[in-house]
N, C-alpha and C positions, 0 to 999 in steps of 0.2 A: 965608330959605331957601325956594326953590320947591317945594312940594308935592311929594316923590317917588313918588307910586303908583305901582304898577307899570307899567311899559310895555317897547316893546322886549322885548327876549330875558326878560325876568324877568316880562312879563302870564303866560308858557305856565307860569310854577307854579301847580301846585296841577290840577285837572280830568283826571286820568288816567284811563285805560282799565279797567273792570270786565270780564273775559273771563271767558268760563266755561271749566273744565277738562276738557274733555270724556272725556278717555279714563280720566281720573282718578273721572269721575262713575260711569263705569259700573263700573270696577275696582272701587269702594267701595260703590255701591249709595249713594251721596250726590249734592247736586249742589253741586260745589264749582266755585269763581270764585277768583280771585285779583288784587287789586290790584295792578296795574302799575307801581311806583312810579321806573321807568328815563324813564319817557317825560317826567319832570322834566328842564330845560333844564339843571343840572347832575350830571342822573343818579342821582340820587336823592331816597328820601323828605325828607333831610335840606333841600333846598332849600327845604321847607314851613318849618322852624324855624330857618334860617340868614333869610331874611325874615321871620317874625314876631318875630325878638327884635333886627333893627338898623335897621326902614324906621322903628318909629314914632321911632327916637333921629335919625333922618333930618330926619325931620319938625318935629320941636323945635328944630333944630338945638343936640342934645348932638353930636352927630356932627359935624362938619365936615370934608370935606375937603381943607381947606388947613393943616389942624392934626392932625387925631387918627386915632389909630394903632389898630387895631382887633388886638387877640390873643387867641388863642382855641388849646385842646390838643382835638386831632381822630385820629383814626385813619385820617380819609380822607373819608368820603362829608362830613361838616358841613363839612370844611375846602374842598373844592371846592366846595359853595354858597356857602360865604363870600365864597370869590378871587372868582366871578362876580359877585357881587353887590358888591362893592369894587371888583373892576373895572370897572365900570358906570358907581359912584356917584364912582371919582375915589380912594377910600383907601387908605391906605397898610394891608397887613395883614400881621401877621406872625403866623406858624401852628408851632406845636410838636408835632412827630411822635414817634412813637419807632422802634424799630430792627422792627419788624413791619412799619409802613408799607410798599407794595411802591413800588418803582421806580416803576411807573408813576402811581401816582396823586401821586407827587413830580414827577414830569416834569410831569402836568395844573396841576396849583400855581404851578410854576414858569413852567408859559403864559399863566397868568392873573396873573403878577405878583407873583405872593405870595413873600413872605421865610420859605423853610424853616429849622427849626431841629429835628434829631435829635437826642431823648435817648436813650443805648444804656448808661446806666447806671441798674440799678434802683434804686430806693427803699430803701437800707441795712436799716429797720426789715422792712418787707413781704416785699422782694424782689421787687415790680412796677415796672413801666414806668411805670403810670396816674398814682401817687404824685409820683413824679420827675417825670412832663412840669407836673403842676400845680403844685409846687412852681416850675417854669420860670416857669410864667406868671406867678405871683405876683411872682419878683424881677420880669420884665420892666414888668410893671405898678408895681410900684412906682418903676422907676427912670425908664421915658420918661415923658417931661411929655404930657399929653393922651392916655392910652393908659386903650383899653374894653374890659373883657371882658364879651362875650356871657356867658360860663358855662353851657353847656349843661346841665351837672350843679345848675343851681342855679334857673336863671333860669321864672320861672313863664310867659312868653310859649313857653315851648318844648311843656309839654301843651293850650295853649290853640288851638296851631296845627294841632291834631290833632283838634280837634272838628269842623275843618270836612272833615278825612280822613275822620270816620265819617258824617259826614253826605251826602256823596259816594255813600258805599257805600250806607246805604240808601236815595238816591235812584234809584240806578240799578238797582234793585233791585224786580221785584214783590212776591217774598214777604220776607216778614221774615227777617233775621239768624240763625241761632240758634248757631251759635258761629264766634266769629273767633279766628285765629291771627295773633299780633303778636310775632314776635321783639323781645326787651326788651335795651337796653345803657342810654341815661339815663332809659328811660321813661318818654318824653315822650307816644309816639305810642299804647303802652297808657293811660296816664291820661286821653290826653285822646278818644281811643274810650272810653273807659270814663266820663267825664264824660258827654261826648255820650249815653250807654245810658241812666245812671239819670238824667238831667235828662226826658227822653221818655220814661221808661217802658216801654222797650222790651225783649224776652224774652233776648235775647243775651248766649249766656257768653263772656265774655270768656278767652281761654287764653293766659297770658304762654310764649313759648318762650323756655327761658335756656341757657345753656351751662354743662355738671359742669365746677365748680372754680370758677362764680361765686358772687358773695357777695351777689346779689339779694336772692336768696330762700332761701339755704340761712344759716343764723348761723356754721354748721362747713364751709362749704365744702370737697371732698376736694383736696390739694395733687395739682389739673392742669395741667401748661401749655398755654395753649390757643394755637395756631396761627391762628387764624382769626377772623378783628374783625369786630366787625360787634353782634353779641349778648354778652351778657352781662359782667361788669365786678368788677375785683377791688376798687372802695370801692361803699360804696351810697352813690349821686347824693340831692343834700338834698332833690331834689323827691320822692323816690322815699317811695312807698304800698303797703306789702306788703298792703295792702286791695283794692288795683284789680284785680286777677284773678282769676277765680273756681276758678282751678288754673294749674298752672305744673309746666312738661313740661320737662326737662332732658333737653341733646344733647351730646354730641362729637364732635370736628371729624369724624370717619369718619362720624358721622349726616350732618351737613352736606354732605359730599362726594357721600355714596350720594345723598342727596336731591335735589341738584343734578345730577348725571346723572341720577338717573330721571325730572326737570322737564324737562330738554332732550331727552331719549330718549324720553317717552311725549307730551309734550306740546311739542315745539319752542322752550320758552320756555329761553332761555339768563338766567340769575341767580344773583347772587353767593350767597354761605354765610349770610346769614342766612337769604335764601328755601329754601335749602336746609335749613336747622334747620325750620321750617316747616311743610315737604313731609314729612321724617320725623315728627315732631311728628301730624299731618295722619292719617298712617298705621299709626303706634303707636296714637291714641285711637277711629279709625275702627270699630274691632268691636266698639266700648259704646257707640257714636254709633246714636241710630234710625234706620232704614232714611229716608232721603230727605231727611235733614236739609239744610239749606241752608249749608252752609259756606265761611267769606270767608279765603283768606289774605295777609297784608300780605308781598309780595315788595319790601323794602326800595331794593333796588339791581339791576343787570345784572351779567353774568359778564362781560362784556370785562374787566375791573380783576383781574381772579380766572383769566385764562388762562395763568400760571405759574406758579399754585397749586392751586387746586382742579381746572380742566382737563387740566393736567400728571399724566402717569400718572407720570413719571418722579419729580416732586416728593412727589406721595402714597405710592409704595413707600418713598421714602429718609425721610421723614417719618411716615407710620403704617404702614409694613407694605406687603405685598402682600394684597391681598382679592379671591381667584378669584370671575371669572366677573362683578367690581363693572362694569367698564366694559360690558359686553355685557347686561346685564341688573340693575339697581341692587334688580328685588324683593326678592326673599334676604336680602341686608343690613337693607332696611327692615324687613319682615317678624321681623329677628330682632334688633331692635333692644330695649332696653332698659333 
């Protein structure tokens, strides 16, 4: 098997943009920056750990292309790095959704090849989707000959891909860290900033942002349905380290919503609902935050995949409500967030 390092459309993962937030700086009396993580060639952070956990199986050739069938349970951003990267390398992938997945990021899948599979029946015991899609994979794996699962929930190249995420950031960086903001669903991409901090020594807290009604960080989680993928998760992932954070800020999808308009309203960045969780998150801890603090947050994904959900005024009244005055000005909501 020929060496597959990265080339082609998969060299431009990983090196994204560090922007400072400017109007955010001065709103907060902080100087915050935000990791870009859209301007990955499949649009998200995910593209970092959909390549560290299937180039080196490339390289050995456990992977082959003429043989093995690559499955993986995604809610959307891992499963489109995947199809890219499958589709690149020539594999067959087959990806298990469930009934949250929007449309559109099914039609992205389906461009790249990928074999969708919807579960829209939850989990008997739980009541979750998350249950049921991973149980999918496991018959699947069990039964096709030559079939890998990545495991994002499991696999240790997934926080390992994330050390070069924080390293990034303080490279690009003159003054040091002093707290970053990482929306968490398998996290990978908190562990593996958080490896990166205490390997260097360096002063940075780490702040996981999760979503009320996941089972991260809460043992009792309160019974919410959450609307919005991206953060937070109803099993705890095996890699998962209630160590790695030095706090953990819980949001609801109307945080994420407000968040995400006040990102593209004050600062032109359009991005999905984790960077939204973020932005709140961001803004909730900012008045016990020292004046001038230098703050990073990981904006996971873009808003295009999120413009008939979170964009959609019409989707957010029939879904959480009406919240006057959210679209014209997202302060208020933030500000009275809790």
């Amino acid at each position: 098997m020929v060496n597959p390092a990265l080339r082609g459309i998969l060299s431009t993962v990983g090196s994204t943009p560090l922007v400072e937030l400017e109007r955010f700086s001065v709103e907060l009396d902080l100087q915050v920056h935000a990791k870009v993580e859209k301007f990955n060639p499949g649009g998200s952070i995910k593209d970092r750990t959909a390549v560290a956990m299937l180039l080196d199986k490339l390289y050995t050739g456990e992977l082959d292309p003429a043989r093995s069938v690559v499955v993986e349970s995604s809610s959307g951003n891992l499963a489109i790095g995947l199809a890219q990267l499958c589709r690149y390398f020539g594999l067959r992938f087959i990806c298990v959704v469930d009934a949250k997945t929007t449309g559109h990021n099914v039609k992205i899948l389906r461009a790249y090849g990928a074999e969708v599979e919807v579960v829209t029946t939850p989990d008997p015991e739980t009541g979750e989707l998350l249950p049921a899609r991973l149980a999918r994979v496991r018959e699947l794996v069990a039964t096709l000959p030559h079939a890998f699962w990545p495991n994002q929930y499991a696999n240790p190249r997934n926080p390992q891909a994330h050390e070069r995420t924080m390293r990034e950031i303080v490279t690009a960086l003159d003054d040091p860290v002093d707290y970053l903001f990482v929306p968490a669903g398998t996290t990978g991409t908190l562990q593996g900033c958080g490896r990166y901090v205490r390997r260097h020594g360096l002063r940075t807290e780490i702040i996981a942002v999760d979503a009320v009604g996941s089972a991260l960080f809460d043992p009792a989680p309160p019974p919410v349905s959450r609307l919005i993928p991206g953060h937070g998760a109803s099993v705890r992932p095996l890699i998962h380290d209630a160590s790695a954070p030095h706090r953990v800020v819980h949001v609801t999808d109307l945080d994420c919503v407000a968040g995400c308009r006040a990102l593209v309203e004050r600062e032109a960045v359009l991005a999905g609902g984790s960077s939204g969780a973020a932005v709140t998150a961001l803004h909730r801890l900012a008045p016990s935050l020292p004046r001038g603090s230098t703050c990073v947050l990981v904006l996971p994904d873009g808003g295009d995949r999120y413009l008939d959900t979170i964009y959609s005024d019409e989707w957010v009244v029939e879904h959480l409500g009406r919240v006057p005055d959210l679209w014209a000005d997202a302060a208020p909501v933030l500000s009275g967030a809790n």
